[in-house]
C-alpha positions as a Python dict, from the first residue, in 0.01 Angstrom:
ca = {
    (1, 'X'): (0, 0, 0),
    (2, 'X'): (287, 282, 113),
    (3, 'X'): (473, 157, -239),
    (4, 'X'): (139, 222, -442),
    (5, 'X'): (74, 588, -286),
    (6, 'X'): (458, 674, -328),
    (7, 'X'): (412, 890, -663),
    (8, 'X'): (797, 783, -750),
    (9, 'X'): (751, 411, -778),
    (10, 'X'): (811, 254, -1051),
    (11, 'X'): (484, 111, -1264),
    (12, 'X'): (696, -211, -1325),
    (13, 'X'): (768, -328, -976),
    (14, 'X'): (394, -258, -862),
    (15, 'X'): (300, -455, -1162),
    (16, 'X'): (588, -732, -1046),
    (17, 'X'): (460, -723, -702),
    (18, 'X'): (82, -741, -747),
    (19, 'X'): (165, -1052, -999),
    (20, 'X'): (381, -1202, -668),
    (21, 'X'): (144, -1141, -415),
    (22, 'X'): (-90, -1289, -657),
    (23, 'X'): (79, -1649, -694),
    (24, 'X'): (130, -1677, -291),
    (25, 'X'): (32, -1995, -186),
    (26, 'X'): (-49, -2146, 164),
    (27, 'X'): (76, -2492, 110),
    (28, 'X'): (252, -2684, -244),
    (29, 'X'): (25, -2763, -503),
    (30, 'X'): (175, -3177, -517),
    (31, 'X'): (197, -3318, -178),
    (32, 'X'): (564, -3423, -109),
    (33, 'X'): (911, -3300, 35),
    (34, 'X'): (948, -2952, 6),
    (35, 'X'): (1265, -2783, 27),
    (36, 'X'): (1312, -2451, 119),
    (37, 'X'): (1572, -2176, 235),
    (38, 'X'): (1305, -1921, 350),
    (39, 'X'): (1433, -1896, 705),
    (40, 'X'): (1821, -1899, 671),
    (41, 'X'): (1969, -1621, 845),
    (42, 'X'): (2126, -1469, 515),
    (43, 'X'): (1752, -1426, 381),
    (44, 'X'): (1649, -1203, 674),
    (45, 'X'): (1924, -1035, 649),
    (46, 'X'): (1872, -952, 279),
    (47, 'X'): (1565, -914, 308),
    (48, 'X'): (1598, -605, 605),
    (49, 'X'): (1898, -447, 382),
    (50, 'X'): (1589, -435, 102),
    (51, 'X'): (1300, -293, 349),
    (52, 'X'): (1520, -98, 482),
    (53, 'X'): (1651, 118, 201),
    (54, 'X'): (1289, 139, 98),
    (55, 'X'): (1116, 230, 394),
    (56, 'X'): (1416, 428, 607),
    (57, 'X'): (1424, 724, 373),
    (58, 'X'): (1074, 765, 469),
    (59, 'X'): (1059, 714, 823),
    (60, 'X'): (1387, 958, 823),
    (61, 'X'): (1184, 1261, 687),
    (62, 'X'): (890, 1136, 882),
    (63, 'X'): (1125, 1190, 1196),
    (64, 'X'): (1297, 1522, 1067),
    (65, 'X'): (956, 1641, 1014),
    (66, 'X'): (885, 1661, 1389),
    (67, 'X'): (1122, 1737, 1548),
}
């Protein structure tokens, strides 16, 4: 939702992540082992590098803003 109201994002990764968010699923579609990475400390990692260069700049003038 905050990427959709930001007037400076990009029409292709709104279109990328609606088409993501789209093809979640809860559980596999074939029963069977599933192997997965999802939780190894190098994702969450990358993944708070990402939120964070996407969200901080925000926050930052948010916090500028009242002080």
């Amino acid at each position: 939702d905050r990427l959709s109201a930001a007037l400076d994002t990009p029409q292709l990764l709104l279109e990328t992540l609606s088409l993501a968010i789209g093809n979640l699923r809860t559980e596999p579609e074939k029963a069977g082992i599933v192997f997965t990475d999802d939780f190894a400390p190098v994702e969450e990692f990358t993944n708070s590098i990402l939120l964070d260069s996407i969200f901080e700049p925000e926050e930052k003038t948010q916090r500028e803003g009242h002080e």
